[in-house]
C-alpha positions in Angstrom: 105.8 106.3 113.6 106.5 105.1 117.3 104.3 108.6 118.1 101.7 106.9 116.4 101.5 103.5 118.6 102.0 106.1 121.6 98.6 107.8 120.6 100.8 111.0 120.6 99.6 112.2 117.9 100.9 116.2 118.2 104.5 115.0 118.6 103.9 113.1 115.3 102.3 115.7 113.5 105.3 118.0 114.2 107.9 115.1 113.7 106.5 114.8 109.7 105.9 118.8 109.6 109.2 119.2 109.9 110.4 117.0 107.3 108.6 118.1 105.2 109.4 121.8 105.7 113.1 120.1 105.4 112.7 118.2 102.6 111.1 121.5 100.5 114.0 123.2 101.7 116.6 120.9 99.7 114.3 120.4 97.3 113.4 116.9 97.8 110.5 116.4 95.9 110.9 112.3 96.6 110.2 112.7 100.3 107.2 115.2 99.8 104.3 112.5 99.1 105.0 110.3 101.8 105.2 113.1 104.4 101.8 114.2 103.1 100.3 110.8 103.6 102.0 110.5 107.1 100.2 113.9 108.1 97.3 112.6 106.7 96.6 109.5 108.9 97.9 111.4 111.7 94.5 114.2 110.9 92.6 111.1 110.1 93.5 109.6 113.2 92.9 112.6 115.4 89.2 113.4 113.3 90.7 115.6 111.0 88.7 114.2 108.1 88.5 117.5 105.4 92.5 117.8 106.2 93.0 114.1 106.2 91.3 113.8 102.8 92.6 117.0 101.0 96.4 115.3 102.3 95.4 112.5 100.7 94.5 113.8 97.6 98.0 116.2 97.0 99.8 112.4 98.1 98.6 110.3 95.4 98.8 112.8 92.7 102.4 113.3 93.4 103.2 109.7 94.0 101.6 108.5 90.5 103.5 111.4 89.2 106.4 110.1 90.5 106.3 106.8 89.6 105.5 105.5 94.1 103.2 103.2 94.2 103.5 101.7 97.2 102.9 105.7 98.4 100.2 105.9 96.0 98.4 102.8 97.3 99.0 104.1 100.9 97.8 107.6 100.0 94.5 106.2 98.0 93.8 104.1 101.3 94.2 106.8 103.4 91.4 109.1 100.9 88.9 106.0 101.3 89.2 106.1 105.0 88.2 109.7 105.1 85.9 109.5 102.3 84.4 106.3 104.8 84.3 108.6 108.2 82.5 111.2 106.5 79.9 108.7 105.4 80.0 109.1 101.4 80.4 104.7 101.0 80.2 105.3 97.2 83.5 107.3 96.5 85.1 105.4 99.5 84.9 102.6 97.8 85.9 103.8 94.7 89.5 104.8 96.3 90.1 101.8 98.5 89.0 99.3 95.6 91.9 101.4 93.5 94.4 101.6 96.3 93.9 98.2 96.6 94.7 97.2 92.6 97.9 99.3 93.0 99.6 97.8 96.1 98.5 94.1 94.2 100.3 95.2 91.3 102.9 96.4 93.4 103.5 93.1 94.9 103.3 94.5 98.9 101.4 92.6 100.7 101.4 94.9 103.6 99.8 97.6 101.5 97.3 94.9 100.8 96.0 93.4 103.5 96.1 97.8 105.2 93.7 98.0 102.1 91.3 95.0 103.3 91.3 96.0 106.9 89.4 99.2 105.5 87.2 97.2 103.4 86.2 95.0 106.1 85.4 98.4 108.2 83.4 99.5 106.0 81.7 96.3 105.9 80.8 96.2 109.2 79.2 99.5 108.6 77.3 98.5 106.0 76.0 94.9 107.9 78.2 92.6 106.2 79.6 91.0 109.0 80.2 87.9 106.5 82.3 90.0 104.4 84.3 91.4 107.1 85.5 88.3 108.2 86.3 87.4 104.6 88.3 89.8 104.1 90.3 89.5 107.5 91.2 86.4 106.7 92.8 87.6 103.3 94.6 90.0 105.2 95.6 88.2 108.1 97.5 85.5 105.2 99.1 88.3 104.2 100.6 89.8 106.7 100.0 90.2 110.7 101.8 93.4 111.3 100.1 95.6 113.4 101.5 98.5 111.6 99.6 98.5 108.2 96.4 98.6 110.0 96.4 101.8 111.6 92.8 103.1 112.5 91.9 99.4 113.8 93.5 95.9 114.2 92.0 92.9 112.3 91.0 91.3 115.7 88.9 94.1 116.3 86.8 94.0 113.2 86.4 90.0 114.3 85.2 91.1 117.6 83.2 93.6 116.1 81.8 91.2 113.3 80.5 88.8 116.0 79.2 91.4 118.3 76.7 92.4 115.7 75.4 89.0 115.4 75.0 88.3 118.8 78.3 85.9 119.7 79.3 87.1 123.1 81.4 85.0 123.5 83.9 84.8 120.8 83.4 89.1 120.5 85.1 89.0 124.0 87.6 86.2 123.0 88.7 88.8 120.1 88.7 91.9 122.1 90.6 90.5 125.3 93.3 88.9 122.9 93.4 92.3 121.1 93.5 94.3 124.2 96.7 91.9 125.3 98.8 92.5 122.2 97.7 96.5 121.6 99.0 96.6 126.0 102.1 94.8 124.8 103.1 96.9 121.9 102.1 100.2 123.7 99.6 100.7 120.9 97.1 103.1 122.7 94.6 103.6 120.2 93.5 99.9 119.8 94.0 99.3 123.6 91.1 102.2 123.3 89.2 99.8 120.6 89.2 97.0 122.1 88.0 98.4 125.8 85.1 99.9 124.3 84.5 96.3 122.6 84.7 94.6 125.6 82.4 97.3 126.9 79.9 96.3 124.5 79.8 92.9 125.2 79.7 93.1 128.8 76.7 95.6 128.1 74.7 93.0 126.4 75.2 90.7 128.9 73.8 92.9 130.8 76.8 93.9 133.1 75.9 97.5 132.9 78.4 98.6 136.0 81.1 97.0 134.4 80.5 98.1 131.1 80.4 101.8 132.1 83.3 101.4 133.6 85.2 99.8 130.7 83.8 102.6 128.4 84.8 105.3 130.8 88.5 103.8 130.3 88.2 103.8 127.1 86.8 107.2 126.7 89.8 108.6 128.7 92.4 107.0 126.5 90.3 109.1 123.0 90.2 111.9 124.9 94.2 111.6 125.9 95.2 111.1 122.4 92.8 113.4 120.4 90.7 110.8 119.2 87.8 113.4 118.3 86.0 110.5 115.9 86.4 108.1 119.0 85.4 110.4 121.5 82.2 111.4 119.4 81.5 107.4 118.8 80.9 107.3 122.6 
């Protein structure tokens, strides 16, 4: 997972290939759905969204099977990212609304507030900044690991949320203290999020040097890690 935070996403794709080519070996059909999910966010996370989705899919059909559900949950979040990045909103929310029933039944709260970091994305991209915000705060009682998050942090939706309606100031309140703790934890992919949202701010305030700058920082971060969603957002 540390190739994760590291934005090196190759070395982690090869570090869960070759489990999983391990764990068929021995015949350790256990192992097998979390290795799919793992490969899956590591696809979703690089723009692989037909691969990331089809992972996703094998995942939660052999975790259910197996009785995982804290797998399952992960693996049904994972198909309502992909299912979100390639723009179909209905059967998104069909899988993150169920991922999110199974890590509450579960009892993880990790799982859960993972699961409402995705819903508040994809309110944001449906103009519910509102919503977002609601369901931040839900996640952010139940737990502020950065880890669950994975595609964005919780700050950055904030940032985002008030960006969209026009609060400069607290969007770049958000995004700095985002950028701090994603520098400190080495976690490149946010560090990438939250430049470009700082970018956007100092853009509307019409500080179009600096912004260009910030965005060409940014843009060089996607491009190092693979980012091929990110790099397209640009």
């Amino acid at each position: 997972e540390r190739h994760l935070w590291l934005g090196d996403y190759q070395a982690a794709e090869d570090a869960y290939g070759d489990a999983l080519a391990l764990a068929s070996a021995i015949g350790d059909l256990s192992a097998r759905p979390l290795l799919l999910a793992e490969l899956g966010w590591v696809g979703l996370l690089r723009g692989a969204l037909v691969t990331a989705e089809h992972l996703s899919i094998e995942a939660a059909e052999l975790a259910e099977d197996l009785g995982n559900r804290r797998v399952w949950a992960h693996a049904l979040r994972l198909k309502g990212e992909a299912l979100l990045r390639r723009w179909e909103p209905d059967a998104a929310t069909v899988a993150l609304d169920r991922a999110l029933v199974v890590a509450e039944e579960l009892g993880a709260p990790a799982e859960v507030a993972g699961v409402r970091c995705s819903q508040a994305c994809q309110a944001l991209e449906e103009d519910r900044p509102d919503e977002a915000r609601r369901l931040v705060g839900e996640a952010t009682t139940l737990s502020t690991l950065p880890h669950p998050m994975r595609r964005v942090s919780l700050r950055w939706v904030l940032g985002t949320a008030a960006l969209m309606e026009g609060d400069l100031g607290v969007a770049e309140r958000e995004f700095s203290d985002d950028l701090a703790l994603a520098e400190e934890g080495q976690i490149v992919r946010h560090q990438a999020n939250s430049l470009w949202g700082i970018a956007r701010v100092r853009a509307a305030a019409g500080d179009v040097s600096q912004a260009a700058v910030l965005h060409q920082r940014a843009l060089a971060m996607r491009h190092r890690i693979g980012d091929r969603c990110g790099v397209v957002a640009f």
